[in-house]
Structures are given as structure tokens and as C-alpha cells.
PyMOL Python script that loads the backbone (N, CA, C, O; Angstrom):
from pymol import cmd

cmd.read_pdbstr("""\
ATOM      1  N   UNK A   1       6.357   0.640  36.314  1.00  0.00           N
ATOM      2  CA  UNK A   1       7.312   0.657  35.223  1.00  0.00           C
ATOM      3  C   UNK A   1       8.712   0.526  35.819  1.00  0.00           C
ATOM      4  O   UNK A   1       8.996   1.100  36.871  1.00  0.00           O
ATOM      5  N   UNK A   2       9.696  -0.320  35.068  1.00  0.00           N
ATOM      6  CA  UNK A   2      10.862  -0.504  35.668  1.00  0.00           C
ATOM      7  C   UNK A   2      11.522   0.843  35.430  1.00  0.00           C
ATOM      8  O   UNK A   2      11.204   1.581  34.497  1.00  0.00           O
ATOM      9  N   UNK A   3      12.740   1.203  36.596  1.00  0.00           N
ATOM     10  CA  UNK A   3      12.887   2.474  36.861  1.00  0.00           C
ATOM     11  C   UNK A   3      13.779   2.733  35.435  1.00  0.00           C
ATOM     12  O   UNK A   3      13.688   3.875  34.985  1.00  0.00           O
ATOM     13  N   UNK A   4      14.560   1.858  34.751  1.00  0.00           N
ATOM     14  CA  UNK A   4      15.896   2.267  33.924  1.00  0.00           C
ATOM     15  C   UNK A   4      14.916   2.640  32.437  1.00  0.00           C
ATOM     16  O   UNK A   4      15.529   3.156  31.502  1.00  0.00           O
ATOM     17  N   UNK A   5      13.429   2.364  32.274  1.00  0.00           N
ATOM     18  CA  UNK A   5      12.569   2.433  31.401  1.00  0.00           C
ATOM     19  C   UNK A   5      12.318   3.628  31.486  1.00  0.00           C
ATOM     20  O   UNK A   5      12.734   4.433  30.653  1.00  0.00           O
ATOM     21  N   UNK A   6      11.742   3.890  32.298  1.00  0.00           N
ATOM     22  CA  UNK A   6      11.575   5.546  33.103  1.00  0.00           C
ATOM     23  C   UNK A   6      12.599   6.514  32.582  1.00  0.00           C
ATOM     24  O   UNK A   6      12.280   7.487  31.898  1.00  0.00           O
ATOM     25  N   UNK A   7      13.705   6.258  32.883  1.00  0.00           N
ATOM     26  CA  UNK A   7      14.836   7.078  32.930  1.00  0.00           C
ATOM     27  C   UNK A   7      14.913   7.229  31.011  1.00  0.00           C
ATOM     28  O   UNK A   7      15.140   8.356  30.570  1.00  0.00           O
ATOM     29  N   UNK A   8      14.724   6.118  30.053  1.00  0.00           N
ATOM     30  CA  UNK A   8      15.003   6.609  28.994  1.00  0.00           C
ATOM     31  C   UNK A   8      13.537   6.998  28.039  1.00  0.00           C
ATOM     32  O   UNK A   8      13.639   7.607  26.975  1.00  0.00           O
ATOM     33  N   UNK A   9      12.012   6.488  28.674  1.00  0.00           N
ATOM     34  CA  UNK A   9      11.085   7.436  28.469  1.00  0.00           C
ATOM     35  C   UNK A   9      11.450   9.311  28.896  1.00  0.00           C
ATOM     36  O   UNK A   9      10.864  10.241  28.341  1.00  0.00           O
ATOM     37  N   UNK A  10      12.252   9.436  29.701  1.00  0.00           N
ATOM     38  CA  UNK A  10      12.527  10.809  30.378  1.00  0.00           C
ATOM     39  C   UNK A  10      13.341  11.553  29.186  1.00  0.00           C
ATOM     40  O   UNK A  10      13.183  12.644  28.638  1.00  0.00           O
ATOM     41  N   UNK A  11      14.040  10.772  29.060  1.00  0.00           N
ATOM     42  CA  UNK A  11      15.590  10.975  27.593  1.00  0.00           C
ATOM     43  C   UNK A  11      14.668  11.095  26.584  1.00  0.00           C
ATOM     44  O   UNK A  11      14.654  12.183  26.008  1.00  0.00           O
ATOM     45  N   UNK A  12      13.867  10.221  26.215  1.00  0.00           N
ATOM     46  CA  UNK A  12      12.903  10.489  24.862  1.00  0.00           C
ATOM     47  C   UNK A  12      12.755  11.898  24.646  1.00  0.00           C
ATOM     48  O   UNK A  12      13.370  12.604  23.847  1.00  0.00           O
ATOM     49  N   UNK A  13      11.727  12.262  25.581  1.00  0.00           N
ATOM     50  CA  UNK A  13      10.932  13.315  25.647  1.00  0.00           C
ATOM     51  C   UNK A  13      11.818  14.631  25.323  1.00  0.00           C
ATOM     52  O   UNK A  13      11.392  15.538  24.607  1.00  0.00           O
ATOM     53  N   UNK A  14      13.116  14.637  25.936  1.00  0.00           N
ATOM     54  CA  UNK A  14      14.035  15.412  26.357  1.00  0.00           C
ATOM     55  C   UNK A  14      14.618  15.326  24.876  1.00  0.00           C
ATOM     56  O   UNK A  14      15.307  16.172  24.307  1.00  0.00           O
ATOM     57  N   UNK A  15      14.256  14.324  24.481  1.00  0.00           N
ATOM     58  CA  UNK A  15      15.586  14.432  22.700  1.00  0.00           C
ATOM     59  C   UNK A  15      14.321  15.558  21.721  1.00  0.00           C
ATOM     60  O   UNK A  15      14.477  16.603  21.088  1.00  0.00           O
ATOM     61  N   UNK A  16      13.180  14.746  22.001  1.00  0.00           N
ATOM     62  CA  UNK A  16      11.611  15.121  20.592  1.00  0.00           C
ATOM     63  C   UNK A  16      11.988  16.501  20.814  1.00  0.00           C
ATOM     64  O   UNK A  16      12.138  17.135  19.770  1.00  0.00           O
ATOM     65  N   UNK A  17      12.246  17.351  22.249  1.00  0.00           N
ATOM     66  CA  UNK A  17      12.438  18.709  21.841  1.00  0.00           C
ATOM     67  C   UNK A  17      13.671  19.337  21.156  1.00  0.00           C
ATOM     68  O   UNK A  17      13.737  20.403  20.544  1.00  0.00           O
ATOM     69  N   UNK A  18      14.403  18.640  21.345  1.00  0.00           N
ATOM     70  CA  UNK A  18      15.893  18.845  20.772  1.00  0.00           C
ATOM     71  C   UNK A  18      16.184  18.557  19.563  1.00  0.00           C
ATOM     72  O   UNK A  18      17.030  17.739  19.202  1.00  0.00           O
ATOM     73  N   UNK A  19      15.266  19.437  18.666  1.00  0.00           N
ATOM     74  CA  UNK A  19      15.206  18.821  17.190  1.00  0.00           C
ATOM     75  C   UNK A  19      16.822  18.881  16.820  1.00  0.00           C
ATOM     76  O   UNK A  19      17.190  17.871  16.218  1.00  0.00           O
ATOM     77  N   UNK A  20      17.604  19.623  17.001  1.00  0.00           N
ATOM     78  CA  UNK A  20      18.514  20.291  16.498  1.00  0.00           C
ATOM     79  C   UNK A  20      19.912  18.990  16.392  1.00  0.00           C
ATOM     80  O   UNK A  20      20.904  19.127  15.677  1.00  0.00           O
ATOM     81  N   UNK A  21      19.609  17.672  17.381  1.00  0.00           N
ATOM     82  CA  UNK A  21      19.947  16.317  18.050  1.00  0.00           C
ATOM     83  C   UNK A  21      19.987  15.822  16.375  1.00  0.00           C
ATOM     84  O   UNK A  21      21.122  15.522  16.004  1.00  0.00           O
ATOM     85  N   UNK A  22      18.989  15.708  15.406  1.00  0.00           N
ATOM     86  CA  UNK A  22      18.661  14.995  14.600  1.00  0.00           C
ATOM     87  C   UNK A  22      18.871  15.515  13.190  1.00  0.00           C
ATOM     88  O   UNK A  22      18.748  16.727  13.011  1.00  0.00           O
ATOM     89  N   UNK A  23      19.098  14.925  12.431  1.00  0.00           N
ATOM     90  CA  UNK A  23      18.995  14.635  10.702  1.00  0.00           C
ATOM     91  C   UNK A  23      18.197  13.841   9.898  1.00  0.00           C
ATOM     92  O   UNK A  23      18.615  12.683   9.915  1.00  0.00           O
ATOM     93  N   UNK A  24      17.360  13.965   9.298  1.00  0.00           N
ATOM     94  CA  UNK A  24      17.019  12.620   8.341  1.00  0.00           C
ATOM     95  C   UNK A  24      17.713  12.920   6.964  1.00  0.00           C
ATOM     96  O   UNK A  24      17.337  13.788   6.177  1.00  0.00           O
ATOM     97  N   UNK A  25      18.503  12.294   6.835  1.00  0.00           N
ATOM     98  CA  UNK A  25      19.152  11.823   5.276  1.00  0.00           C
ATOM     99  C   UNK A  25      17.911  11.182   4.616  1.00  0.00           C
ATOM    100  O   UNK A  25      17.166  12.042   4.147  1.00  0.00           O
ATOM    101  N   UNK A  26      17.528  10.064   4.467  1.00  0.00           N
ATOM    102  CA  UNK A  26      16.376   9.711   3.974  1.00  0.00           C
ATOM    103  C   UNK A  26      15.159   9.274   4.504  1.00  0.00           C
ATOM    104  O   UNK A  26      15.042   8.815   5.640  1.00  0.00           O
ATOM    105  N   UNK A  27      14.162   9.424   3.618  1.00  0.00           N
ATOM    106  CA  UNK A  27      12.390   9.129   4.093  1.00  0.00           C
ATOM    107  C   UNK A  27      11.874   9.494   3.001  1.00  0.00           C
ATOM    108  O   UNK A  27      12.123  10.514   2.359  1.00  0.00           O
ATOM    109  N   UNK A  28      10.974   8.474   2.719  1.00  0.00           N
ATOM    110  CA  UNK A  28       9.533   7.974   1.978  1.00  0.00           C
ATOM    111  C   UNK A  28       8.135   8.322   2.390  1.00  0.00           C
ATOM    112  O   UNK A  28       7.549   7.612   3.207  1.00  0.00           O
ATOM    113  N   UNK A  29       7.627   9.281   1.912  1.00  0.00           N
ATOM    114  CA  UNK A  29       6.098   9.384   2.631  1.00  0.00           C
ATOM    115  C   UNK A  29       5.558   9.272   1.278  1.00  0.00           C
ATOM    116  O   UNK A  29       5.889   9.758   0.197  1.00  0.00           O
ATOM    117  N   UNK A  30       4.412   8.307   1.749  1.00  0.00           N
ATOM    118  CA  UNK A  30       3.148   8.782   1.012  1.00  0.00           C
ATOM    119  C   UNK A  30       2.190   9.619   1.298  1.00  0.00           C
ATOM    120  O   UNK A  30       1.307   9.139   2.010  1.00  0.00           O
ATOM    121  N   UNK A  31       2.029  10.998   0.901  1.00  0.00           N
ATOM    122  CA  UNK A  31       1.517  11.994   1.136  1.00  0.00           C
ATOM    123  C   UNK A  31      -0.293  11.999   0.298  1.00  0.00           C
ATOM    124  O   UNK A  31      -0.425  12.092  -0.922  1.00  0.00           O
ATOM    125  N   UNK A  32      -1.136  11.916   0.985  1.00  0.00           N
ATOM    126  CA  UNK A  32      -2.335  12.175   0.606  1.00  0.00           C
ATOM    127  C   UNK A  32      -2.843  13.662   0.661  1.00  0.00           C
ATOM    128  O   UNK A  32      -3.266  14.386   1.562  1.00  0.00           O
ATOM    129  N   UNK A  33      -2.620  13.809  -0.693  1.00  0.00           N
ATOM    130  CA  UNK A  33      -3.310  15.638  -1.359  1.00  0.00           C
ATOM    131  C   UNK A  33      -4.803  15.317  -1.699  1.00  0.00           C
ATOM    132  O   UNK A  33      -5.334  14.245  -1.990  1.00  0.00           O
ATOM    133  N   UNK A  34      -5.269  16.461  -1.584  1.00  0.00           N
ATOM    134  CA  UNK A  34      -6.630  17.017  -2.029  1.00  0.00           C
ATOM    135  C   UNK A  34      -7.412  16.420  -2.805  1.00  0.00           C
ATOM    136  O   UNK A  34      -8.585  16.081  -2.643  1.00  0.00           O
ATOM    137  N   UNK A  35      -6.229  16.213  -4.274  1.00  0.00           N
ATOM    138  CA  UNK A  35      -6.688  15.528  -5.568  1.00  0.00           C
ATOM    139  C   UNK A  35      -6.202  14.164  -5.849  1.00  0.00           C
ATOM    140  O   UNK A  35      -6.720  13.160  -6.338  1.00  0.00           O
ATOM    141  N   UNK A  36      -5.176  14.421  -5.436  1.00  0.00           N
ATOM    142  CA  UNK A  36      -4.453  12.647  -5.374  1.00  0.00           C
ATOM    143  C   UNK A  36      -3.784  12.410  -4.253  1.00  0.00           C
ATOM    144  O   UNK A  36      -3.735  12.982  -3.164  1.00  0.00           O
ATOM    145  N   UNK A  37      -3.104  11.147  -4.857  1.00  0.00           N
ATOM    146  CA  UNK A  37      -2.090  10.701  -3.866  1.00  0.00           C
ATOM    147  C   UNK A  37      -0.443  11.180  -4.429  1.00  0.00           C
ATOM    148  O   UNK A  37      -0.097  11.144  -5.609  1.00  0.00           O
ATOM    149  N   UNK A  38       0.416  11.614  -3.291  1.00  0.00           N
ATOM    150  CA  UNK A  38       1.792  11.920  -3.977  1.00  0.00           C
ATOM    151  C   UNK A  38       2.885  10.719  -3.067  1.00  0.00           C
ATOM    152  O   UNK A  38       2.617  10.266  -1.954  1.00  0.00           O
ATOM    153  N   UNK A  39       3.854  10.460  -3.702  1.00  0.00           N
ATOM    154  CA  UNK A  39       4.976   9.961  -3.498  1.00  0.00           C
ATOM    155  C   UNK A  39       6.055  11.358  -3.256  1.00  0.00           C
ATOM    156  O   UNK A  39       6.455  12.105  -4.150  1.00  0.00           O
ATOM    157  N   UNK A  40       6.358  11.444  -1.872  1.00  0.00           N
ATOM    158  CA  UNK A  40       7.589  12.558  -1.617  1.00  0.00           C
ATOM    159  C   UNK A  40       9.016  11.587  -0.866  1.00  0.00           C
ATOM    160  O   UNK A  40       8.767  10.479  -0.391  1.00  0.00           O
ATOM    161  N   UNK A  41       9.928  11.940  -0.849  1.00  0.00           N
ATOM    162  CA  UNK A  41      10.919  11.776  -0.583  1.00  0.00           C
ATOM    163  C   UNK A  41      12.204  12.608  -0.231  1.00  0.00           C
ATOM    164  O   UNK A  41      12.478  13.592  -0.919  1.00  0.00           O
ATOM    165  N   UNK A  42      12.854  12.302   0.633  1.00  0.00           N
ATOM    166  CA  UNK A  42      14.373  12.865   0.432  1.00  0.00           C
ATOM    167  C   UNK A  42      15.580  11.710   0.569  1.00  0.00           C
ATOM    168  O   UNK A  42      15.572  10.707   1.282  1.00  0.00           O
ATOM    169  N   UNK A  43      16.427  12.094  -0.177  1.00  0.00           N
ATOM    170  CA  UNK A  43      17.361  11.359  -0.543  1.00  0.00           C
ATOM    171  C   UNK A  43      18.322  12.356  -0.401  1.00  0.00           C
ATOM    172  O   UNK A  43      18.262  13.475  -0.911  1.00  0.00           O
ATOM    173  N   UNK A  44      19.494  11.779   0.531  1.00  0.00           N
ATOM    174  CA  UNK A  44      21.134  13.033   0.405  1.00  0.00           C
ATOM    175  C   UNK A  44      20.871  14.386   0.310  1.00  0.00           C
ATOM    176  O   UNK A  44      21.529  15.139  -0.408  1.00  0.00           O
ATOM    177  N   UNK A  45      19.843  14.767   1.072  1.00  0.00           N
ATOM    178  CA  UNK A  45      19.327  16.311   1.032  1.00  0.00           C
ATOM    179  C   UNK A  45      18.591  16.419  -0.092  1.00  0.00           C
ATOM    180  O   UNK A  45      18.405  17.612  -0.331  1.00  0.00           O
ATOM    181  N   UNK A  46      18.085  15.707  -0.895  1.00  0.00           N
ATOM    182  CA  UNK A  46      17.387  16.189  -2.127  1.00  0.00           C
ATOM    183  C   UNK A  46      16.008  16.020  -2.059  1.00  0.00           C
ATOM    184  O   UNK A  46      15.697  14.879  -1.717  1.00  0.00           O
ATOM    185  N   UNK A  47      15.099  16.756  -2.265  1.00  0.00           N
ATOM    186  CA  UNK A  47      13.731  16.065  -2.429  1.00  0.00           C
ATOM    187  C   UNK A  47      13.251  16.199  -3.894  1.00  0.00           C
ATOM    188  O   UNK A  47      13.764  16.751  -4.867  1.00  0.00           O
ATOM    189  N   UNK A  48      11.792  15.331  -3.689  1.00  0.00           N
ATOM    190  CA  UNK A  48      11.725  14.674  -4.681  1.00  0.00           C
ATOM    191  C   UNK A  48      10.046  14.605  -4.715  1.00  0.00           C
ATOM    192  O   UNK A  48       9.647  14.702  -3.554  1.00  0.00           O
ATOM    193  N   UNK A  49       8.918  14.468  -5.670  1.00  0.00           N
ATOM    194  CA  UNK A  49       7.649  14.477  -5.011  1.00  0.00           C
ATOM    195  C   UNK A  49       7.024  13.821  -6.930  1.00  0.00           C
ATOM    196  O   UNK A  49       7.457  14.156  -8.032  1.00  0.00           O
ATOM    197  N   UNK A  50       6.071  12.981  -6.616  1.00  0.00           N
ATOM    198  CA  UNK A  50       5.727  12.990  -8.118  1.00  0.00           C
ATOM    199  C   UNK A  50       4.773  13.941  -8.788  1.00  0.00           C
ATOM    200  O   UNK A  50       4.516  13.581  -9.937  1.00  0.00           O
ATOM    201  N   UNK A  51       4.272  14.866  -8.473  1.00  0.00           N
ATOM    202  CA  UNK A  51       3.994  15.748  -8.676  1.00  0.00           C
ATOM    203  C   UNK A  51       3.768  16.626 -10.078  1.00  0.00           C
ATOM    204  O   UNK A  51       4.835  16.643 -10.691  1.00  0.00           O
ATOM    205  N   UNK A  52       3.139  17.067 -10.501  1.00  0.00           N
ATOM    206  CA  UNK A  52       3.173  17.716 -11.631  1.00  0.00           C
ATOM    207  C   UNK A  52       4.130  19.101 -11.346  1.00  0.00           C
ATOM    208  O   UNK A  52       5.138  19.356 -12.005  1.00  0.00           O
ATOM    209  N   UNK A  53       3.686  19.816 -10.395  1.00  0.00           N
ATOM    210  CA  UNK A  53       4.265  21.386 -10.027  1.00  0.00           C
ATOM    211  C   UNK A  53       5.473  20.968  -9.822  1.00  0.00           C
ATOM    212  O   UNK A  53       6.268  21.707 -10.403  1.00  0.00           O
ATOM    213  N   UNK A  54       6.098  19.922  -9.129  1.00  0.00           N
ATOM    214  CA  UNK A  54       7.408  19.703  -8.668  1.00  0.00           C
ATOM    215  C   UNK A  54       8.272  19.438  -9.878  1.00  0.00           C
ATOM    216  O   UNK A  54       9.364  19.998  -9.972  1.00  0.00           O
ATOM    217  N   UNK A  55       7.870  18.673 -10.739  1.00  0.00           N
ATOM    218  CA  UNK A  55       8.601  18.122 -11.904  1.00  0.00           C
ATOM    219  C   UNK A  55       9.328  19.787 -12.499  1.00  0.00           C
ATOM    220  O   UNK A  55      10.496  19.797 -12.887  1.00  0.00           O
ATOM    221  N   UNK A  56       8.572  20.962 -12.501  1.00  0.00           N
ATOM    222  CA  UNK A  56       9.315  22.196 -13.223  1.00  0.00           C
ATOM    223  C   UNK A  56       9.577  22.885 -12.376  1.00  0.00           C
ATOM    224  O   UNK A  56      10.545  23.583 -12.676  1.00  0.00           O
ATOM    225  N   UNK A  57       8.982  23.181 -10.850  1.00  0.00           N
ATOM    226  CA  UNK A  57       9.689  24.072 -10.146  1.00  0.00           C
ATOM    227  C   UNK A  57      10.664  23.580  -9.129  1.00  0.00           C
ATOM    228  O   UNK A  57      11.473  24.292  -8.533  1.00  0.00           O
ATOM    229  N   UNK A  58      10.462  21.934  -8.949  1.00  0.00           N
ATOM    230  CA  UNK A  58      12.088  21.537  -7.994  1.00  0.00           C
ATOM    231  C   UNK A  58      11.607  21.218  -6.533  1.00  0.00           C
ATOM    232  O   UNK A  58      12.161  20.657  -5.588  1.00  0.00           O
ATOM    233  N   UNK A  59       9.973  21.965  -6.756  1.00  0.00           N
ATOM    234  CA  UNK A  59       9.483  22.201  -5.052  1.00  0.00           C
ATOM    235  C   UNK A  59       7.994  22.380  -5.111  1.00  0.00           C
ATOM    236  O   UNK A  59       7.592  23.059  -6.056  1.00  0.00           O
ATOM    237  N   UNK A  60       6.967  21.828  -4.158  1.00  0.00           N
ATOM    238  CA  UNK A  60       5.735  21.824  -4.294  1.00  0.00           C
ATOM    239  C   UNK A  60       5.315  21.931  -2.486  1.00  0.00           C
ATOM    240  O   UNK A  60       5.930  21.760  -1.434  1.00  0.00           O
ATOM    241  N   UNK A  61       3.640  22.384  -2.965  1.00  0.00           N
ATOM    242  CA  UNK A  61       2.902  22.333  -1.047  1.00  0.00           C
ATOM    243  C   UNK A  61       3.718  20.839  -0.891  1.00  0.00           C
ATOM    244  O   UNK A  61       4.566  20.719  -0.006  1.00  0.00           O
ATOM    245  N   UNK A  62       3.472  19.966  -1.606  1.00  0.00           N
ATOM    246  CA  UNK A  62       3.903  18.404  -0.470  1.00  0.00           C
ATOM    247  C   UNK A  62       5.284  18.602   0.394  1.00  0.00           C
ATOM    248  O   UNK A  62       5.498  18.379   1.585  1.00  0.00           O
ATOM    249  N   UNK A  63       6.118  19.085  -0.610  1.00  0.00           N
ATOM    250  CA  UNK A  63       7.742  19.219   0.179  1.00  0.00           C
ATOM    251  C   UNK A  63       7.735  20.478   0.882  1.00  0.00           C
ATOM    252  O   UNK A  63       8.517  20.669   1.813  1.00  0.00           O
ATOM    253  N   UNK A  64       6.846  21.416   0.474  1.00  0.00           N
ATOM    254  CA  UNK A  64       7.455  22.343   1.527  1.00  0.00           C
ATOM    255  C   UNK A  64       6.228  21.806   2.905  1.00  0.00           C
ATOM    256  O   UNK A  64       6.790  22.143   3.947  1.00  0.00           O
ATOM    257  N   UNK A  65       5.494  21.450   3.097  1.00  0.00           N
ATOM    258  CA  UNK A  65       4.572  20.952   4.382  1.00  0.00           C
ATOM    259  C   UNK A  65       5.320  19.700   4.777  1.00  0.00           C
ATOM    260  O   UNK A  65       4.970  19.267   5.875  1.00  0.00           O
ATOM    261  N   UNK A  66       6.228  19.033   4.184  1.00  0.00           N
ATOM    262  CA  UNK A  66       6.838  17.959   5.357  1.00  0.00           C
ATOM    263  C   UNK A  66       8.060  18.649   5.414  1.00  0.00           C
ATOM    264  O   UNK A  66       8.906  18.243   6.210  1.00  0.00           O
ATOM    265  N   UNK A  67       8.382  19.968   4.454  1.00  0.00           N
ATOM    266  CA  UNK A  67       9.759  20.530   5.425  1.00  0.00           C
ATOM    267  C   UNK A  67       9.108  20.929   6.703  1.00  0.00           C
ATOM    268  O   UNK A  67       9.338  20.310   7.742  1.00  0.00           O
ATOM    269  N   UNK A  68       8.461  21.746   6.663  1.00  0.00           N
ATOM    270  CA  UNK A  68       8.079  22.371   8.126  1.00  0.00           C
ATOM    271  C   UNK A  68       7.321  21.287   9.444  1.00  0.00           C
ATOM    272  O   UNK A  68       6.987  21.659  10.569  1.00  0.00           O
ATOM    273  N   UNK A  69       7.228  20.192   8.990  1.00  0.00           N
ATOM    274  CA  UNK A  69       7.069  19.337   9.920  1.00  0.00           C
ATOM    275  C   UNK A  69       7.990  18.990  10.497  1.00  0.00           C
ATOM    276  O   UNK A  69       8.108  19.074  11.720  1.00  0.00           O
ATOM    277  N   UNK A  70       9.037  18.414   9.521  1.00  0.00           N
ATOM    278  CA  UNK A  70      10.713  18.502  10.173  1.00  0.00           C
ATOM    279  C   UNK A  70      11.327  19.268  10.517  1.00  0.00           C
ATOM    280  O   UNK A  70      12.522  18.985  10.591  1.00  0.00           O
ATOM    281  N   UNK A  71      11.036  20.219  10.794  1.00  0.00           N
ATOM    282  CA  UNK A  71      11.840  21.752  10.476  1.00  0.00           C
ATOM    283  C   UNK A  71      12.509  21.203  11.543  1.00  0.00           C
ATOM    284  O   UNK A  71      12.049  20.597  12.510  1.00  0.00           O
ATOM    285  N   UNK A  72      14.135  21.599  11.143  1.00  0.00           N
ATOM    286  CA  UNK A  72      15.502  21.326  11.978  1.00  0.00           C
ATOM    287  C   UNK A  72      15.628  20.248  11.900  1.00  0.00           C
ATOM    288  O   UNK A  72      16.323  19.781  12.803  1.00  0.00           O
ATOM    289  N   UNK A  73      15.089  19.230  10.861  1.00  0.00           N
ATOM    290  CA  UNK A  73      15.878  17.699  10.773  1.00  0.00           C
ATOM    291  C   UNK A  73      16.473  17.462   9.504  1.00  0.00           C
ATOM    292  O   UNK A  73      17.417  16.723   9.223  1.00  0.00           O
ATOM    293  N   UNK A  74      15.468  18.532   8.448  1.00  0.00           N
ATOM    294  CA  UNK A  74      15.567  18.471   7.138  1.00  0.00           C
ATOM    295  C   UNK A  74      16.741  19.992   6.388  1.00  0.00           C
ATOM    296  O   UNK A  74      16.747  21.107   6.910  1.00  0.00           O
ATOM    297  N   UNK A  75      17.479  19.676   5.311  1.00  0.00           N
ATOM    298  CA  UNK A  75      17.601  20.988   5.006  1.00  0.00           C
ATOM    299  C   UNK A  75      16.476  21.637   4.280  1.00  0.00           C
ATOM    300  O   UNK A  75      15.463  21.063   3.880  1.00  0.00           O
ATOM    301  N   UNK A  76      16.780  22.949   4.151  1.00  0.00           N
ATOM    302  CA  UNK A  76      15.825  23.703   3.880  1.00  0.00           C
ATOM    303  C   UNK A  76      16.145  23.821   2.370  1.00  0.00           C
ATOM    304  O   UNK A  76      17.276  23.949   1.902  1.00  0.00           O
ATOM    305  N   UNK A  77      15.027  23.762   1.703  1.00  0.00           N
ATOM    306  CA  UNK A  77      14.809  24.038   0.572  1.00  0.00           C
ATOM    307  C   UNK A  77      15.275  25.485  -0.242  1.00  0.00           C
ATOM    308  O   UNK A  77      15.499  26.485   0.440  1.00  0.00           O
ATOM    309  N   UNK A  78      15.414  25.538  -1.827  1.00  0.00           N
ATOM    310  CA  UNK A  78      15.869  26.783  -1.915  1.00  0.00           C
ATOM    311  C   UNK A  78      14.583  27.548  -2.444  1.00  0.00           C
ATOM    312  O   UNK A  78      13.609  27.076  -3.029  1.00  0.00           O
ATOM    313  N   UNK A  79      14.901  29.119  -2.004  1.00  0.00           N
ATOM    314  CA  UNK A  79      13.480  29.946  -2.635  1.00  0.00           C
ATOM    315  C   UNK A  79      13.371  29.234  -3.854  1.00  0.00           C
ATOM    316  O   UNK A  79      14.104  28.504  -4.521  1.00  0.00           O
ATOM    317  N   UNK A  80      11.519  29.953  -3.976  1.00  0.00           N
ATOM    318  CA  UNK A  80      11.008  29.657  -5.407  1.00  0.00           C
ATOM    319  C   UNK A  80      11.718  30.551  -6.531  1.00  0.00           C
ATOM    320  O   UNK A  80      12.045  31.735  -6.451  1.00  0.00           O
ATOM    321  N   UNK A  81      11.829  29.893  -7.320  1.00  0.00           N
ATOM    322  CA  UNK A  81      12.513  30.558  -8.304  1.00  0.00           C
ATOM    323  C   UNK A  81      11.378  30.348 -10.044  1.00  0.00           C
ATOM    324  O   UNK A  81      10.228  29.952 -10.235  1.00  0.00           O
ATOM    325  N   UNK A  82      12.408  30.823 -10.906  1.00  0.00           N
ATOM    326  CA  UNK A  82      11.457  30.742 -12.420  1.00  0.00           C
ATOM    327  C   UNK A  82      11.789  29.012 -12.152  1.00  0.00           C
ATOM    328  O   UNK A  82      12.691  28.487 -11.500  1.00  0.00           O
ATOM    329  N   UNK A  83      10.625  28.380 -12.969  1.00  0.00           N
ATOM    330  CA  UNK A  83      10.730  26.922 -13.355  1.00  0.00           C
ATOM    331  C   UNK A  83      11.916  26.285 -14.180  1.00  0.00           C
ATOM    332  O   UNK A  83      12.582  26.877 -15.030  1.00  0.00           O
ATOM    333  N   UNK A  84      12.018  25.372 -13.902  1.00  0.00           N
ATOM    334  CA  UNK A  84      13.482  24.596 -14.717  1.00  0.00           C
ATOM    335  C   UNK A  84      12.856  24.022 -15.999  1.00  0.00           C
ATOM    336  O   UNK A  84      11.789  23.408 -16.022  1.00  0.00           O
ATOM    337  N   UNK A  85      13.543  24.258 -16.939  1.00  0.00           N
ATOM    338  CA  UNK A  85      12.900  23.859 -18.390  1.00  0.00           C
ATOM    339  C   UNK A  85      12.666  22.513 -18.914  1.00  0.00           C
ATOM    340  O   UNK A  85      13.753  21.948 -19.040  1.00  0.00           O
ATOM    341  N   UNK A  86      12.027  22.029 -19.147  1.00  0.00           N
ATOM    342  CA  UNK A  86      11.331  20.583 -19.217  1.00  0.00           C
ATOM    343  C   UNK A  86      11.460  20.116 -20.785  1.00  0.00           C
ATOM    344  O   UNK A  86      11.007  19.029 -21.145  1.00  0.00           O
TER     345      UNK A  86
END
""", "prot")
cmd.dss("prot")
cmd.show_as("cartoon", "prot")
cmd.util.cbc("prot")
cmd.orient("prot")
């Protein structure tokens, strides 16, 4: 392997632990649940999931399991609270 390849495979490795380096403003997953398929997202700190539970509480398993995948890239979500009125 050429050596200057080396040197930024080395930097890689050295950033993946350094979550704290990173932000994602936005991302699209298609998230495969149990029962279906979901569409999640964040946009400008916001997430977003098509979801039935998400539509009234703001937040569902899909968004909070790709927060904690990101954890330290994403902001953090706010506690659960009563549902938002529909």
C-alpha cells in the first residue's frame, strides 16, 4: 500500500473514534421494523419517521435506535412526554 494511503487509513480510524469530530445535519434511512418498513430522517436537527407512534408522540423505537447509533453526531432527542394532539 502506498505509504500517504496508509497515513490517511491511520487518520480514518483515528476520526471513527472521535465521534465528537462530527455532525450529521441530514440523513435518510430506510429502517426495516418488525412489522413494516419505516422511512426515518433528520433534517436541521429534526427527526422525522412515518410511523404511526411518531406522528403523536414526536419520537418512536426507529428514532430513538438510530439516535444511539449516532450517539454524538446527532442531537438528542427530547424526553417522552404526553402526545401532541392530532
Amino acid at each position: 500500500m502506498h505509504s500517504s494511503l496508509i497515513g490517511k487509513v491511520e487518520k480514518a480510524k483515528t476520526y471513527a473514534q472521535e465521534r465528537h469530530r462530527m455532525q450529521i445535519d441530514g440523513l435518510h434511512v430506510s429502517f426495516h421494523g418488525e412489522n413494516s418498513d419505516h422511512e426515518v430522517a433528520i433534517k436541521d436537527g429534526a427527526w422525522s419517521c412515518n410511523c404511526d407512534f411518531f406522528a403523536s408522540w414526536q419520537v418512536c423505537s426507529h428514532t430513538m435506535a438510530l439516535e444511539r447509533v449516532l450517539s454524538g453526531m446527532v442531537p438528542q432527542q427530547q424526553e417522552l412526554a404526553a402526545p401532541v394532539p392530532v
